[in-house]
C-alpha positions in Angstrom: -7.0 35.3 -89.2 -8.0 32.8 -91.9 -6.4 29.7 -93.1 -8.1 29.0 -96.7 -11.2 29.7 -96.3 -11.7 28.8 -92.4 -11.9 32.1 -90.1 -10.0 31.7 -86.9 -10.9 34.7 -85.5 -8.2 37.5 -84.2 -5.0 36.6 -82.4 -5.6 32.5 -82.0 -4.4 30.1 -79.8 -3.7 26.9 -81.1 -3.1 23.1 -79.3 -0.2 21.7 -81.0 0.1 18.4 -82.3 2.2 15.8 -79.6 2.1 12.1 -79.9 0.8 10.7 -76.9 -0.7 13.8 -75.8 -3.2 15.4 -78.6 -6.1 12.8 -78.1 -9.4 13.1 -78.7 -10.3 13.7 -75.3 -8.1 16.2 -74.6 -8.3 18.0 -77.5 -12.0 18.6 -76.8 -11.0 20.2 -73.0 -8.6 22.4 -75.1 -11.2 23.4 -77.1 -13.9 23.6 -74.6 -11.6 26.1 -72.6 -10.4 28.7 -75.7 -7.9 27.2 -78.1 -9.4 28.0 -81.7 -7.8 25.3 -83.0 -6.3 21.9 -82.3 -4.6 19.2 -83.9 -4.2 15.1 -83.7 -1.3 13.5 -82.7 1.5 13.3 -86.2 0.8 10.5 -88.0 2.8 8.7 -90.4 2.4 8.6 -93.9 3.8 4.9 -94.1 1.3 3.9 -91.4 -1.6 5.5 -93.1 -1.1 3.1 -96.5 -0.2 0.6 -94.4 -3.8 0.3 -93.0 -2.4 0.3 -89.3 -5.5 0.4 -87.3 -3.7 2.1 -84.5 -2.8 4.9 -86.7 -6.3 5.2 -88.2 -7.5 5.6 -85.0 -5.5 8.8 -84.2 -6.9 10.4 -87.1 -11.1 10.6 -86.0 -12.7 14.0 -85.4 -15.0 15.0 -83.4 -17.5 17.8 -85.0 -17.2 19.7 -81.4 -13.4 20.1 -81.4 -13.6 22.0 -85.0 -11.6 23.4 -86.3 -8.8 20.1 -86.4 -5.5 19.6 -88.2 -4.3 16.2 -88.7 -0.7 16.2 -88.9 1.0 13.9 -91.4 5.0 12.9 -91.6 7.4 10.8 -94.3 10.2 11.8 -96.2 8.7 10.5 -99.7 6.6 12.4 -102.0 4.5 9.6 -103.4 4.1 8.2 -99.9 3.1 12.1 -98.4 0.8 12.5 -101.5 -0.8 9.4 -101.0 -1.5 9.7 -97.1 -2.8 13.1 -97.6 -5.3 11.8 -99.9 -6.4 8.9 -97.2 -6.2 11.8 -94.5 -8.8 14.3 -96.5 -11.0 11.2 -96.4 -11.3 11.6 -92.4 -12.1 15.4 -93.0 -10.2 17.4 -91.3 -9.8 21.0 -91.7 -6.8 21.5 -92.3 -3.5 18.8 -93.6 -0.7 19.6 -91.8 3.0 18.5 -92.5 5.9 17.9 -90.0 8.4 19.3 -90.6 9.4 19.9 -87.3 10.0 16.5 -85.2 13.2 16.6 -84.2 13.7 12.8 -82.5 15.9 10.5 -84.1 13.3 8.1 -85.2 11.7 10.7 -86.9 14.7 13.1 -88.0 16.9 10.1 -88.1 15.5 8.9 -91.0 15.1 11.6 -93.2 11.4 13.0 -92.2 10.5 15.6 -89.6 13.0 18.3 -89.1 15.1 15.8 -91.0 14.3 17.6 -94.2 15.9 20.9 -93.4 18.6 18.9 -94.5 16.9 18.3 -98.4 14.8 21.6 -99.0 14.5 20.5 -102.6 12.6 17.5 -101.2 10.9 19.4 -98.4 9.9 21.9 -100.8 8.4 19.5 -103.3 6.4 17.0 -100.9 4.8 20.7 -99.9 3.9 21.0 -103.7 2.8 17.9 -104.7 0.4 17.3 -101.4 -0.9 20.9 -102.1 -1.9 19.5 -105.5 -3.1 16.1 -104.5 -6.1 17.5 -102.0 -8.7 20.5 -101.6 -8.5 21.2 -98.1 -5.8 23.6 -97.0 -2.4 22.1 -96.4 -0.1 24.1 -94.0 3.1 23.5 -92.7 5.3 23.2 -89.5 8.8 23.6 -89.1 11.7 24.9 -87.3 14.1 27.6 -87.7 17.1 25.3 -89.1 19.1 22.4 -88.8 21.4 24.4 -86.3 22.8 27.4 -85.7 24.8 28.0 -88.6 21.8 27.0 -91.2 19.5 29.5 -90.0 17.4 29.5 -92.9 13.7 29.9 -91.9 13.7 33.9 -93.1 13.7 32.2 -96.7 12.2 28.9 -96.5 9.0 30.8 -95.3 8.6 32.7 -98.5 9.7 28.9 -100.7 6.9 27.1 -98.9 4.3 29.8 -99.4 5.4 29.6 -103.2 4.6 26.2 -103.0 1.1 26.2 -102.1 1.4 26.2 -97.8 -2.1 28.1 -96.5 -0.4 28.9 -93.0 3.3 28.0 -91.3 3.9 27.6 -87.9 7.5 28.2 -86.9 9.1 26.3 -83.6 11.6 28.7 -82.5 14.2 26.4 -82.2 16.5 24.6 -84.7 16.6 21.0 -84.6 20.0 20.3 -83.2 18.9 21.9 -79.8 15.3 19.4 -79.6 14.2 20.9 -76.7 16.8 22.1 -74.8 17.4 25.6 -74.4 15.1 28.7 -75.1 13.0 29.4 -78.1 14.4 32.2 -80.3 11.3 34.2 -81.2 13.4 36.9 -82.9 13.5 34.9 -86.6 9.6 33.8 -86.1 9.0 37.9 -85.8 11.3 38.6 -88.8 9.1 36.0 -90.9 5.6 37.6 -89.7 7.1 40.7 -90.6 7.8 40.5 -93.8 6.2 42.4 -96.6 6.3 39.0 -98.8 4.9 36.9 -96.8 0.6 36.8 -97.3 0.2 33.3 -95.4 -0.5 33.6 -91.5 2.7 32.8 -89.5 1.7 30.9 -86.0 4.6 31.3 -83.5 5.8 28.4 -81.3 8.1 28.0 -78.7 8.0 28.2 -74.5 4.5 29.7 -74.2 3.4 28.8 -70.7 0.1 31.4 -70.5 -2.3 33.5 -72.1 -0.6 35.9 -70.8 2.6 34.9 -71.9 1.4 34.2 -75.9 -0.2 37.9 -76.1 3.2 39.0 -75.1 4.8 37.3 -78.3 1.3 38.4 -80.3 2.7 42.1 -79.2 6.0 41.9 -79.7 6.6 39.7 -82.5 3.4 40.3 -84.7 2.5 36.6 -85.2 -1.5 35.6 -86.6 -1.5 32.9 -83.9 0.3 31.5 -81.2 0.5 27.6 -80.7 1.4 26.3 -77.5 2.7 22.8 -76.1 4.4 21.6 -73.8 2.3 23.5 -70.8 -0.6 22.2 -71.7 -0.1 18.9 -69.9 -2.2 18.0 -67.5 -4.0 21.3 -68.0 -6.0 21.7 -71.1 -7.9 24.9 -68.6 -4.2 26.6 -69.8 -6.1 28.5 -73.0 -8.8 30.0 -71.1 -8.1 34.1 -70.5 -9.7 34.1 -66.9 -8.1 31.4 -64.7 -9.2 32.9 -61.4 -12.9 31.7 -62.8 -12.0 28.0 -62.8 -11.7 26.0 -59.1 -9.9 22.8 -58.3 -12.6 21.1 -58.1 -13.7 21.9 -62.0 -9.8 21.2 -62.9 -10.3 17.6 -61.6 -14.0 17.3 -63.2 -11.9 17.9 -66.6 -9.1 15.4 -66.2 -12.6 13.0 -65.1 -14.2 13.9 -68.3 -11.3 13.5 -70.2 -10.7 10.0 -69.1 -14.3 8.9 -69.8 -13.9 10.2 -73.7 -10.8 8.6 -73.9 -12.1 5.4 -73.2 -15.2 5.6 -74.7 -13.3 6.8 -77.3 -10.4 4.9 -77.8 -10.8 1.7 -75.5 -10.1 1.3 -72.1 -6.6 0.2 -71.4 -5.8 2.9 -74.4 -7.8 5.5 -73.3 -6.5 5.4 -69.5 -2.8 5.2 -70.8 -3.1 8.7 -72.7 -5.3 10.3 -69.7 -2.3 8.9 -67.4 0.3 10.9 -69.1 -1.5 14.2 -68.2 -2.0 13.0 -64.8 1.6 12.8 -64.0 2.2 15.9 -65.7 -0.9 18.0 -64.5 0.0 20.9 -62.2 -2.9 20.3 -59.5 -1.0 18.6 -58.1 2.4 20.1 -56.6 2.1 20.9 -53.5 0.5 17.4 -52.0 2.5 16.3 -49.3 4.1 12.5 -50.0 1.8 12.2 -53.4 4.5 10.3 -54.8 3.1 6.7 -53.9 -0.6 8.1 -55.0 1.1 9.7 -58.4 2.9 6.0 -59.1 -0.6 4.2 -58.2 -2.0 6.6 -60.6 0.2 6.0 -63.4 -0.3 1.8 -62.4 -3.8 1.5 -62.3 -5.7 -0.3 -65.0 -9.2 0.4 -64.8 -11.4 3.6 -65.3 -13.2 2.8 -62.2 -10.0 2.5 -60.0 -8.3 6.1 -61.6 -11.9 8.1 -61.1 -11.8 6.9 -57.0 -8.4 7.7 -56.9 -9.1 11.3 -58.3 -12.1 11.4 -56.2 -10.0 10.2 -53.1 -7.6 13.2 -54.4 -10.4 16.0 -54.1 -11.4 15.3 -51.3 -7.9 15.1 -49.4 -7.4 18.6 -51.3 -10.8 20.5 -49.9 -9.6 18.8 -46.6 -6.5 20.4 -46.5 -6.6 23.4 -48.8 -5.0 25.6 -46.3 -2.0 23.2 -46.8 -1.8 22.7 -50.4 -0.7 25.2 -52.9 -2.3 24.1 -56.5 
């Protein structure tokens, strides 16, 4: 699979973008562990002009998580156009748009899956950022505003028209956010059809490896991106589990914290390793780690959350008849 001129290799699993997740240090352990290719957190195009140092700061690359997306979102074409200009400046590999964020402060005001609302718009911020930059601009979206605007099957083929290199479809429409199941069945009609020449990444309720080359079988996507199940446990993307132990899974969430702070700063760089620590799945199964787990989520200081972890391993080898990770 190729998106431009960047090979991807066969049947790719991609990181998708989350804010508050996709940091730098966990998109490294993503990488590190199989997914071909991961993106930043969204960013938005006001922010970028705006010079917002917090947003700048989402959008560095490191050369070993290649290849990157940065994701960008607005609901104005000079605005889009002129991010995407700043945003080729931090090279990434590929400019993403957002279609797809379906939360009210996003949606709300007329950006993010807001725009399945104004395709004329949608469609033209898509051609005007394809002509602004030179690296490949691709797209995210969902299947429709709700179920009775369905309309993916024929925005796919508008927003290759207008330039898109690759389209990742979230099989659900924005009305349900996340609720619900995703509905592959109009993400396989898409990949399916003779029209379309783009790649077609599939999204939606992927929880294994397993589990995406089902959907590669079934529904004929070029990639599968996955979310939601990778918190906590960037290890999710590799194809042999069995060859990781618990005491690698908690080396990860270690390393991770030390690039997030040496990347980022330290009260930053703990806050977005925290998040994966309350959601990583090594977890369940402690007895009474709920004071530990709100100690964790507390604590301050690198120093304090690495002898916490460390206190955690060794109560696990301890007890691992007990504990079921």
């Amino acid at each position: 699979m190729k998106i431009g001129n960047i090979d991807i290799g066969y049947r790719p699993l991609f990181l998708a973008p989350m804010e508050d997740v996709t940091d730098i240090g966990f998109r490294s352990m993503c990488k590190r562990y199989g997914a071909a290719m991961v993106y930043t957190e969204f960013v938005s195009a006001d922010a970028i002009i705006r010079n917002i140092k917090s947003t700048l700061s989402k959008m560095v690359i490191d050369d070993n998580e290649r290849p990157t997306g940065i994701q960008i979102y607005g609901n104005n074409v000079e605005s889009m156009v002129e991010a995407a200009k700043i945003v080729e400046e931090a090279k990434p590999d590929v400019i993403d748009i957002n279609f797809g964020c379906p939360v009210k402060k996003v949606a709300g005001k007329g950006a993010g899956a807001g725009l399945l609302r104004n395709i004329p718009l949608l469609l033209n911020i898509v051609r005007e950022v394809v002509k602004a930059v030179n690296v490949p601009v691709t797209v995210k979206t969902r299947l429709g505003w709700d179920d009775h605007n369905l309309i993916i099957t024929d925005l796919a083929e508008q927003i290759q028209d207008c330039g898109a290199k690759a389209l990742t479809i979230h099989g659900r429409t924005r009305e349900q956010m996340y609720t619900g199941k995703a509905d592959w069945t109009l993400i396989g009609k898409v990949a399916k059809n003779p029209h379309i020449t783009i790649p077609i990444i599939g999204n939606g309720d992927i929880v294994s490896v397993k589990d995406a080359y089902d959907h590669f079988d079934k529904y004929g996507v070029d990639a599968v991106m996955i979310g939601r199940a990778t918190f906590g446990c960037p290890w999710l993307f590799c194809k042999d589990q069995t060859s990781l132990s618990l005491d690698d899974k908690i080396d990860v969430l270690e390393e991770m914290l030390r690039i997030n702070v040496e990347r980022i700063d330290e009260y930053r760089g703990i806050l977005h390793t925290r998040r994966h620590l309350a959601a990583s799945p090594i977890f369940k199964g402690i007895p009474d780690f709920k004071q530990m787990r709100i100690a964790m989520l507390r604590c301050s200081k690198m120093e304090e959350l690495i002898k916490m972890l460390e206190e955690i391993r060794g109560f696990l080898k301890e007890n691992s008849s007990r504990v079921t990770t």
